[in-house]
N, C-alpha and C positions, 0 to 999 in steps of 0.2 A: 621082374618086370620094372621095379621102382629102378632100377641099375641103369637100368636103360632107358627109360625114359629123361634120366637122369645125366647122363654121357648125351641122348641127341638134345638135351636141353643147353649142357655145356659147350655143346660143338655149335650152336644156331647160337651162343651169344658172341663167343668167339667169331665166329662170322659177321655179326653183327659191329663187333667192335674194329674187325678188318674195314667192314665196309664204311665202316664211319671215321677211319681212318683215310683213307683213299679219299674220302669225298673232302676229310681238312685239306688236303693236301691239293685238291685240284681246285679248290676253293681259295687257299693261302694265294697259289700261284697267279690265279684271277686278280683277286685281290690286290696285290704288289703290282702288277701291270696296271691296275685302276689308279694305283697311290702313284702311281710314276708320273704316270697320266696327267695328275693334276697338279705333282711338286716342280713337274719341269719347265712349267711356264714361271711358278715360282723360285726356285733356280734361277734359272735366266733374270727374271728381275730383280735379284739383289744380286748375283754380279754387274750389272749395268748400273744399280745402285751405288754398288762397290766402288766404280770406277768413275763412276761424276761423284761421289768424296774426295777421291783421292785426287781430282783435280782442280777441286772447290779448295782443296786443303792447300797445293801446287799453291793454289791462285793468290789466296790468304797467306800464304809466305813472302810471295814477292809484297803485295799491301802492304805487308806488314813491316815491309824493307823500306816501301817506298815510303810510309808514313814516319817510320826515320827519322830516313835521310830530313824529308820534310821539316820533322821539327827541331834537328839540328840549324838546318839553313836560317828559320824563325828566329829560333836561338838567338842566331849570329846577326841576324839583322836587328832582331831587336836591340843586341850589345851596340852594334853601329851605329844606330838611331839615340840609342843613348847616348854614347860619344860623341855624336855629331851635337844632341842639342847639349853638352857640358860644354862643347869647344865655343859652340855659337853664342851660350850662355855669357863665356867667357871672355869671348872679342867682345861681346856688348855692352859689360862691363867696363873696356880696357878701353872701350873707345868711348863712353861714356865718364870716365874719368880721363880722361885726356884732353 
């Protein structure tokens, strides 16, 4: 009697763990369609993230081109300006002693 009562014990937990098997699984599958659900908005917004970076970075390139060029030209003007007042310096001298 203990045999068997002992076999339909073992067969009803084995059932048991089928059925709790089945239910992870229709549960997991639930689950994953719920996660999608709410990464996909997320998703979405960091590739749109993604891509005003990578055109903020575009943008900061050429700036950083153009800021330069910029202070090459400063550079040069200011050498000019300097030259100009050593030239002018220098006639006022030359006509100052003449």
């Amino acid at each position: 009697m203990s045999i068997l009562i002992g076999t339909i014990a073992l067969f009803v937990a084995f059932v048991a763990l089928w059925f709790s098997a089945e239910s992870m699984e229709r549960g997991s599958s639930q689950n994953e369609a719920l996660i999608k659900a709410h990464v996909k908005p997320v998703t979405e917004s960091l590739k749109e993230n993604n891509k005003a970076i990578t055109e903020f970075s575009k943008r900061l390139g050429v700036m950083e081109t153009e800021v330069k060029v910029l202070i090459a030209k400063r550079t040069s003007a200011e050498d000019a300006l300097a030259d100009l007042e050593t030239r002018t310096a220098a006639e006022g001298k030359e006509r100052g002693v003449a």
